[in-house]
C-alpha positions as CSV (number, residue, x, y, z in Angstrom):
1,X,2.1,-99.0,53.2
2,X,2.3,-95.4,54.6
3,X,-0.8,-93.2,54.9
4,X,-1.6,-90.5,52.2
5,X,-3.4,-89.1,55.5
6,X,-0.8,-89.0,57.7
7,X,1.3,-88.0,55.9
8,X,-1.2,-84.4,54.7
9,X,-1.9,-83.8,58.2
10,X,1.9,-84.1,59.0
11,X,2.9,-81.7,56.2
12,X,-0.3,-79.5,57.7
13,X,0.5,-79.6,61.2
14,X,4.1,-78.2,60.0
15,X,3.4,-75.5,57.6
16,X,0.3,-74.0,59.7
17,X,3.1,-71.7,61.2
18,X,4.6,-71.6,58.3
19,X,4.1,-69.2,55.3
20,X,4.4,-71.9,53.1
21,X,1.0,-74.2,51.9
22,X,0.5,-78.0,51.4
23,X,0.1,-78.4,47.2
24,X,0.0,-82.1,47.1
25,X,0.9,-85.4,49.0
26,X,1.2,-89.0,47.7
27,X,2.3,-92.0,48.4
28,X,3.4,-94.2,45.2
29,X,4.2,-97.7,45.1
30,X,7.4,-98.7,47.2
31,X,6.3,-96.0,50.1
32,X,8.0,-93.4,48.2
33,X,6.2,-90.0,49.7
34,X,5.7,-87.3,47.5
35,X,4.9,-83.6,49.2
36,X,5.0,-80.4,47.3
37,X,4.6,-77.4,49.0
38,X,4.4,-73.1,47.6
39,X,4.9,-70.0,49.3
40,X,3.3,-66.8,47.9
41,X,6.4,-65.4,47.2
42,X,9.4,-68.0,47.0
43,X,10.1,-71.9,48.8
44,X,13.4,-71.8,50.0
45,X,15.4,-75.3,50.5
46,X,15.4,-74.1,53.8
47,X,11.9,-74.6,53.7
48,X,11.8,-77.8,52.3
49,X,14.5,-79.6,54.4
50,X,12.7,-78.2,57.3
51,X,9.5,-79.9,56.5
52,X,11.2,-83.1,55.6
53,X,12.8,-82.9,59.0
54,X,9.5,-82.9,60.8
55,X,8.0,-85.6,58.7
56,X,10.7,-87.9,59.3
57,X,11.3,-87.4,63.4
58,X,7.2,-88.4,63.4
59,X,7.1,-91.5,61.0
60,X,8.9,-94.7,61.8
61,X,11.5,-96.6,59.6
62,X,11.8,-99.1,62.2
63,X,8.1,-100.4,61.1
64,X,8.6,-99.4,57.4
65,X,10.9,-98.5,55.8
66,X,10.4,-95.6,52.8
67,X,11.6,-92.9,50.7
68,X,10.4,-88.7,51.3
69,X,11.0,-86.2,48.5
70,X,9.5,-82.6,49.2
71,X,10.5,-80.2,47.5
72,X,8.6,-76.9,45.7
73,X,6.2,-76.7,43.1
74,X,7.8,-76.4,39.7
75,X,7.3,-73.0,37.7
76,X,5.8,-74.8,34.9
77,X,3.8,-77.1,37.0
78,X,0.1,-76.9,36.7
79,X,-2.0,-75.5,39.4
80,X,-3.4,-77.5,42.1
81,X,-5.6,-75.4,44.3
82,X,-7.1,-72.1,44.3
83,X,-4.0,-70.3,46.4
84,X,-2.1,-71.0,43.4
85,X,-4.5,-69.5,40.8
86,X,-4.6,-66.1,43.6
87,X,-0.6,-66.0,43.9
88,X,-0.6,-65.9,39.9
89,X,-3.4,-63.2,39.1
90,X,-1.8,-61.1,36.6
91,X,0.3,-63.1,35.3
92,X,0.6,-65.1,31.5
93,X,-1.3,-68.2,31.7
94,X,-2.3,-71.5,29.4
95,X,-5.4,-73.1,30.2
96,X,-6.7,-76.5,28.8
97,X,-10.2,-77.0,29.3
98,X,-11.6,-80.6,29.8
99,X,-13.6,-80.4,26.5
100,X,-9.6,-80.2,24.7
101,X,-9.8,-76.3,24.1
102,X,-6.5,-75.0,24.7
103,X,-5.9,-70.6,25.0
104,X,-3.8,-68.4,26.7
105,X,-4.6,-65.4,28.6
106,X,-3.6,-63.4,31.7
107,X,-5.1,-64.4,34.7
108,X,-7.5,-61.8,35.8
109,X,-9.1,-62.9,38.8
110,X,-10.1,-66.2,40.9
111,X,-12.0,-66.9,43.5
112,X,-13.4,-70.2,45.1
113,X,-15.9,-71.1,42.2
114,X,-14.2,-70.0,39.1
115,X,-11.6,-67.9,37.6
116,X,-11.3,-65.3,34.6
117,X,-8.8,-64.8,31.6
118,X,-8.1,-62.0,29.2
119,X,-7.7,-63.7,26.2
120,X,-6.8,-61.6,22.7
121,X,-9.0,-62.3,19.8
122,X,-8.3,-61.0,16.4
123,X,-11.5,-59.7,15.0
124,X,-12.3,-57.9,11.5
125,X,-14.2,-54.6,13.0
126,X,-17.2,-53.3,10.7
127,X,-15.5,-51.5,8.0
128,X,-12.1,-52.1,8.1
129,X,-9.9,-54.3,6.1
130,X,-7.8,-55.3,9.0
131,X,-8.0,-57.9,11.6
132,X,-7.5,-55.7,15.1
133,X,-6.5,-57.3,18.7
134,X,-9.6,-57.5,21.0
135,X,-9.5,-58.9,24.7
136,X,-12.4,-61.0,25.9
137,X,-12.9,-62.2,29.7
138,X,-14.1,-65.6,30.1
139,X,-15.2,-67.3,33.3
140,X,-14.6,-70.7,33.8
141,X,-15.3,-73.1,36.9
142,X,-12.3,-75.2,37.9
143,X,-14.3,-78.4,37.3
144,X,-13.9,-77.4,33.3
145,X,-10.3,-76.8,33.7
146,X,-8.0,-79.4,33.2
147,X,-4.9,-77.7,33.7
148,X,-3.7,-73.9,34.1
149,X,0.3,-73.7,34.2
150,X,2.2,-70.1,34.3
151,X,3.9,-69.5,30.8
152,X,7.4,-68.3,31.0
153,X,8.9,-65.5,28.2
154,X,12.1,-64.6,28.4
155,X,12.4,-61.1,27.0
């Protein structure tokens, strides 16, 4: 079977003159190699065929044989490391946390440790009979997120 390793520090060697970044790597049952790789602003299939390219000239079929799929990472794919959650700052999110608490937000900020969202709350406000909007940060560490994936609205 191929190596998961190899394979990253292929797809690593390649893209560190690159302006594209290494998302995830796998190899599943059947040697099929899985790489998925985002830019900051858009993966071209330029991109992509390029990388396969240079993964294929430096692994041998000759000594076993597999299958290689890169390709982009999906607009509706959860996040997978912290470039991700920077690229997408601003933007309309959906988080579920690991205790099953789903919200959605817009992405204020992330750094290494954590990230924040502006989530709307309605809230009754002393005196008044109606329920008003009211945004709240919260700060949470990656290792209570489960998932955070963009949410697309077509307007």
């Amino acid at each position: 079977m191929i190596d998961k390793n190899e394979v990253i520090q292929l797809a690593e060697e390649y893209l560190s003159s690159s302006d594209c970044y290494l998302i995830h790597a796998e190899v599943k049952p059947d040697n099929i190699i899985v790489v998925e790789i985002d830019h900051d602003e858009a993966v071209s299939i330029d991109d992509c065929v390029a990388l396969s390219r240079y993964i294929e000239e430096r692994l041998d079929r000759n000594v076993e044989d597999y299958e290689l799929e890169v390709g982009s990472a999906g607009i509706a794919s959860p996040f997978r490391i912290v470039r991700q959650y920077k690229k997408n700052v601003g933007n309309e999110v959906e988080v579920l946390l690991c205790n099953g608490i789903k919200m959605k937000g817009i992405l204020l900020s992330a750094d290494e440790q954590a990230v924040t969202i502006s989530v709307a709350k309605q809230m009754r406000q002393e005196g008044s009979k109606r329920k008003m909007t009211v945004r709240e940060e919260r700060s949470y560490p990656y290792n209570e997120i489960k998932y955070t994936k963009n949410i697309i609205s077509i307007r």
